[in-house]
Structure formats: structure tokens, C-alpha cells
N, C-alpha and C positions, 0 to 999 in steps of 0.2 A: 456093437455087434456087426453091423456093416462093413468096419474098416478090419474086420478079425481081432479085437485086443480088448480085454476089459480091463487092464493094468491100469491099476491108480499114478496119475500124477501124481509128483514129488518137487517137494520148494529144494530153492538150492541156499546158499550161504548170503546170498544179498537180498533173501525174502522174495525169490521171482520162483513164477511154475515152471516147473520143466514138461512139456508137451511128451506124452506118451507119442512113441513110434509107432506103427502099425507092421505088419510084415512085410508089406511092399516095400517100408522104408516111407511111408507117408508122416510127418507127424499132423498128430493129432491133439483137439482138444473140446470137451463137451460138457455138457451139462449131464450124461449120461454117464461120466466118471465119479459125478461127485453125491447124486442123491442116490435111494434106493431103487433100483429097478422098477417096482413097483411102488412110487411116492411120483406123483404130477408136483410140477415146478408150477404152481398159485403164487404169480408174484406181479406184483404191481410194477406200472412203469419205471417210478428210481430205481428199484432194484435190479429189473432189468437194465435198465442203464450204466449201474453199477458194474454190473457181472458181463456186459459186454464190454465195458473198458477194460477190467480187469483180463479178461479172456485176450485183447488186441495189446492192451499196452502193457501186460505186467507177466505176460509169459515169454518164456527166455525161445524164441522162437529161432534166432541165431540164423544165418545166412538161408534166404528161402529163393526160389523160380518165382512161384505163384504165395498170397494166402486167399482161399477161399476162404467163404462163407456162408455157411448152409442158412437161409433164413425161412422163418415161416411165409407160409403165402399170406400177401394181402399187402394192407397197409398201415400195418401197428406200431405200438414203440417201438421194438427193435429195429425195422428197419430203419426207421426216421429215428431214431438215435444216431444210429449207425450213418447215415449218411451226411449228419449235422456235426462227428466228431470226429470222422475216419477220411481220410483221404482213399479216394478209390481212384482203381481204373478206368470202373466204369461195373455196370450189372448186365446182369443174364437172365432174361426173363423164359420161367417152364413154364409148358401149357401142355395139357392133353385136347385134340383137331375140336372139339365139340364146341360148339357156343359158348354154354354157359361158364365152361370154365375161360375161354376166352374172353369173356365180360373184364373179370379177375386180373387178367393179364393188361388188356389193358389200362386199366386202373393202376397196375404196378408201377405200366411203363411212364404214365402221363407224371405219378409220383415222382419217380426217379431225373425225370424231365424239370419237371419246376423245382426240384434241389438240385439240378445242374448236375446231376450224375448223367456221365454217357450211358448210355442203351447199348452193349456191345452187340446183340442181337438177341432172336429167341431159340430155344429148344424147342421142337416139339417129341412130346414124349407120347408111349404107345400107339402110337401112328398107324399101324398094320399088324396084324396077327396073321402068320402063315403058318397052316396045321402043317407040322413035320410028320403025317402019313401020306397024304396026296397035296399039297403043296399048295394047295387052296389059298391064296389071299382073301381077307375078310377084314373092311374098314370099320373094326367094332364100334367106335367113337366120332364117326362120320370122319372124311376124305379135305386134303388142304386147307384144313383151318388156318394150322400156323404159317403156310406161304399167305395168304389172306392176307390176315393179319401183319403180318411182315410185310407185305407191299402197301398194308394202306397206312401203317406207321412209318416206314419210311427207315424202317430198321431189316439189316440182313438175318435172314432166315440160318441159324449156324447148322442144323441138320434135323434130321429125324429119327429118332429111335423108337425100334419095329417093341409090341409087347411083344415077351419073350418069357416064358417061366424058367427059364436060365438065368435072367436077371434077380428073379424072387428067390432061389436056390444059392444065388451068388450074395444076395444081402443077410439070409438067413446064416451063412457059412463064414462070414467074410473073405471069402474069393471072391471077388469082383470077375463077372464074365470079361472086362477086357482084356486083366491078367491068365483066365482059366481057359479063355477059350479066344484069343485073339483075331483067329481068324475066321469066325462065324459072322454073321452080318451082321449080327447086336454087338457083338466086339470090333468088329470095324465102322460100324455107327458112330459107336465113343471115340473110336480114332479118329473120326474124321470131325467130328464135331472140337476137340481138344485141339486138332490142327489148328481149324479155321477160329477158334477161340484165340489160341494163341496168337496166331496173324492180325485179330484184329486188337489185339492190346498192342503190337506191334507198332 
């Protein structure tokens, strides 16, 4: 729904998935292709394990920049599959500025630490809410957690991305505000956070 496509993946002739494309021209590939919209994925660790091999090694993914990997928060199988069979560049850890969820974050990062995966740095997400009638800034989630945080881990802060219910209209649609609306400051948020991402895999 997010990336705009709900097109079914399709095997090819040597038994490999072919990654549905998105309209941006992103491909794609998910768990949300393959069960029913409404059916929760109930699966135990091998299987997740399974189906995250299969998703990195057995989709025909063909010349890529980046592969991302959207993971759940915390510190479950998938991630620690994922980082005990996958070569990475390194992780990106999201937070929303508030404590508690900062607790979470760092638990991600200390994770990702002791399997020797690099910390590329954090997100922080909904950071600032500015009413678009009188221009009011409002720290709904409390003020610089995730610089906090980033300096007392010793990990670069990649940016901050303001709440925006342009971004909720943008996942609901799949128009991504950074393609819809690029030059709004939740669209240049993303740009600048993907720079400084990019830079630091660099």
C-alpha cells in the first residue's frame, strides 16, 4: 500500500521471485504480497528465518544502489536472523524524541553492536508538528531525544523528520511525500536524511 502496488510477485524459469516494481520504479518485496490483507503472519522463528532467506537470497533482485530492510522494532528473530546471515552495511535505527520509546532504541543499537553490525546512525521521526494555519511549532513527543541519544551513543544523528499528515496521506496513497511534494520540509527532511545515509555507507 505504501510503496503504491499490490501486484503479485511472479517466479521466473530458474524458480527465483521476481520483486514487484513500485511506480517510483523502486522494487519491492513483502509479506504483504503474499498472504491475505487481512490474515496476521503467526509464524515462529524457523520460519521466519526461512522466508527471510528466501526474500534476500532467492529473489532475482538483479543490479541494486541500495537493499533496504524494513524490520520490526526491537530485538526478535528477524532481526538477529538477519544479522547472523546477511552481510550488511550497517543499520539505521528509528525513534520517535520521547523516552520511552528511546529505551527501544537503544536496546536496537547495543544489539546491532555486539553482532558487529555498524550503527549508521539514527532517525528521528515525528519530531515537530507545525499547524499549517498559524505556523505554531508544537514538540508533541518532547524536544531532542534523538540528538541525546546520538551523542551519548556515539552514533551520528542522520536527521529529523517533522509529523506531517502529508506523510499519512502519502502511505495511505502510495505517493511518498518525497516524490508528491518534494519540496515541503517533510520532503526535504527525507532528502536530506537519504543524503547523509548515503554518505555514511560511503
Amino acid at each position: 500500500l505504501m510503496m503504491g502496488t499490490t501486484d503479485e510477485p511472479e517466479g521466473d524459469a530458474e524458480g527465483r521471485i521476481q520483486p514487484v516494481t513500485s511506480p517510483g520504479g523502486v522494487k519491492v518485496m513483502s509479506f504483504g504480497f503474499l498472504v491475505d490483507p487481512d490474515q496476521p503472519v503467526i509464524w515462529r522463528g524457523p520460519m521466519l528465518q526461512k522466508a527471510l532467506e528466501q526474500f534476500v537470497g532467492d529473489v532475482n533482485w538483479g543490479e541494486l544502489d541500495f537493499l533496504v530492510i524494513d524490520l520490526p522494532p526491537g530485538t526478535g528473530d528477524v532481526a538477529l536472523t538477519l544479522c547472523q546471515n546477511v552481510p550488511m552495511a550497517g543499520a539505521v535505527i528509528v525513534t520517535t524524541p520521547q523516552d520511552v520509546a528511546l529505551i527501544d532504541a537503544r536496546k536496537s543499537l547495543h544489539m546491532f553492536t555486539k553482532l558487529e553490525v555498524p550503527v549508521l546512525g539514527i532517525v528521528e521521526n515525528m519530531s515537530v508538528f507545525q499547524c499549517p494555519e498559524c505556523g505554531h511549532t508544537e514538540h508533541i513527543f518532547g524536544s531532542g531525544g534523538g540528538q541525546r541519544t546520538a551523542e551519548e551513543l556515539g552514533v551520528p544523528l542522520l536527521g529529523s523528520v517533522p509529523l506531517d499528515p502529508a506523510i499519512v496521506a502519502g502511505g495511505d496513497t502510495g505517493k511518498p511525500v518525497v516524490i508528491d511534494r518534494p519540496e515541503s520540509p517533510t520532503g526535504k527532511a527525507f532528502i536530506e536524511v537519504a543524503e547523509a545515509l548515503a554518505e555514511a555507507i560511503d
